[in-house]
Every structure is written in C-alpha cells, then in structure tokens.
C-alpha positions in Angstrom: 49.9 -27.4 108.8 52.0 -30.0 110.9 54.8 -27.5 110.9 52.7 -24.5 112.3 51.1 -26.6 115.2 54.8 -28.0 116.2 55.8 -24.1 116.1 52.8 -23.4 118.2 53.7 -26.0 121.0 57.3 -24.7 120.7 56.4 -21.5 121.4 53.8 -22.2 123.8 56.8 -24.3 125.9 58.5 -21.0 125.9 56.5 -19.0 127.2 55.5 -21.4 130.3 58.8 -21.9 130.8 59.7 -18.2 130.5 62.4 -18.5 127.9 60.3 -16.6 124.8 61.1 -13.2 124.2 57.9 -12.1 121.4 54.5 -13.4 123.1 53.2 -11.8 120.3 54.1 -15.1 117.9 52.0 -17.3 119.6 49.0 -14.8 118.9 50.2 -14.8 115.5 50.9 -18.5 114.8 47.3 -19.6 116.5 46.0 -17.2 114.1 47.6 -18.7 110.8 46.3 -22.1 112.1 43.1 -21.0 112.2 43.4 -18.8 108.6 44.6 -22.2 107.1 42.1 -24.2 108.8 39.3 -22.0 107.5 40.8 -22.3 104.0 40.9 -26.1 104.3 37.1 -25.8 104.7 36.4 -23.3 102.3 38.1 -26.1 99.9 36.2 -28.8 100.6 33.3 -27.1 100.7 33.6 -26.4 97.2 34.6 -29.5 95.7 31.6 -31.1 97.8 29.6 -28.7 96.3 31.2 -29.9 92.6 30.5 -33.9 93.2 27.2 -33.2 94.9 
C-alpha cells in the first residue's frame, strides 16, 4: 500500500514538474489505491461480521 501511494506522489511530481511521459499511470495507480482500499474494507468487514 505504502509503495503504491510513494509511486503516486512520484508520479504526481512528474507530471507538475513536466518530466512524465504516460499521464495515464497516475489514473492507473490512484485507481489500484482505491481497488486495494476497497478490498481492505471488504476484509474487515468480514471478520467483523465473524467476531460480532
């Protein structure tokens, strides 16, 4: 998770700076954030769903 948010800001830096080539990637890695994010929750919910 750490390393996609560090990737983000890397690309992100990039792009303000005008040194990225694919703008597409930061579509793309704010999107996986999310996907894992929503993942992260669907966990949780579960096992709180298990001890409750």
């Amino acid at each position: 998770m750490t390393d996609l948010k560090e990737e983000y800001l890397r690309l992100r830096c990039g792009h303000v700076s005008r040194q990225l080539a694919d703008v597409i990637m930061i579509k793309k890695t704010r999107r996986n954030i999310a996907r894992l994010n929503t993942v992260l929750t669907e966990i949780q919910a579960q096992q709180s769903q298990v001890e409750g």
